[in-house]
N, C-alpha and C positions, 0 to 999 in steps of 0.2 A: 674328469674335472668336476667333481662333487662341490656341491653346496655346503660350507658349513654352518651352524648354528646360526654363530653371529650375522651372517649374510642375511638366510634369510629370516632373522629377526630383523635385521634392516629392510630387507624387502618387504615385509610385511606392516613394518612403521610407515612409510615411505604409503604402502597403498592406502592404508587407515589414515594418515595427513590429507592425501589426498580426496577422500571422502570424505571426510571430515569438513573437510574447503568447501567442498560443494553441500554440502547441506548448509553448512552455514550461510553460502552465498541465496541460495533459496531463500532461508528463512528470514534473511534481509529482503530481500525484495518482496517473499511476502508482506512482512513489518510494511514498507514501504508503500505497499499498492490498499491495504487496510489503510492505513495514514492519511494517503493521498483523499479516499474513502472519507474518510468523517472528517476532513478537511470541508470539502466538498457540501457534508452535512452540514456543519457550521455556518457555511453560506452562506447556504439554501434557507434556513432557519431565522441569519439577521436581515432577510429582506421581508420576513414577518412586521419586525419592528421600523422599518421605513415609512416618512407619510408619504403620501400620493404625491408630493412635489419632486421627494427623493429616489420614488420610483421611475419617475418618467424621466430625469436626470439621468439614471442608468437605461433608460430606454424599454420601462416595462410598466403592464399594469396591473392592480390588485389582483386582477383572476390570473394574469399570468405568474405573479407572484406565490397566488396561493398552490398555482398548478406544479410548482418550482418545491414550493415548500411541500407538498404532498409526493412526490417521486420518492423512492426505496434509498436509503441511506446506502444499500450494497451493489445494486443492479445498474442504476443508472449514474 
């Protein structure tokens, strides 16, 4: 019961799709988790521009703001 050509050309499409899937599905979540990431930065950055009235309304204060805005765009 031999293989012929055709088969495993289909088998071998078949495992290349399927690698294919998963790297792609990877590279979306990475996309995703970067994203989320400078999401995150953008935040942190317009509580620079808040005044002190609009900080404590969110429940924070200048130094905590400034400690907010100084954290790693990647790490934290």
């Amino acid at each position: 019961m031999a293989l012929d050509t055709s088969e495993i050309a289909e088998a071998s499409g078949d495992a290349a799709r399927r690698k294919l899937r998963k790297i792609m599905g990877l590279a979306l979540r990475l996309l995703a988790a970067v994203e989320h990431r400078l999401e995150k930065r953008r935040s942190r950055r317009t509580l620079i521009d808040l005044t002190d009235d609009e900080l404590r309304d969110v429940g924070l204060t200048r130094g905590q703001a400034r400690t907010e805005v100084s954290k790693s765009w990647f790490w934290s």
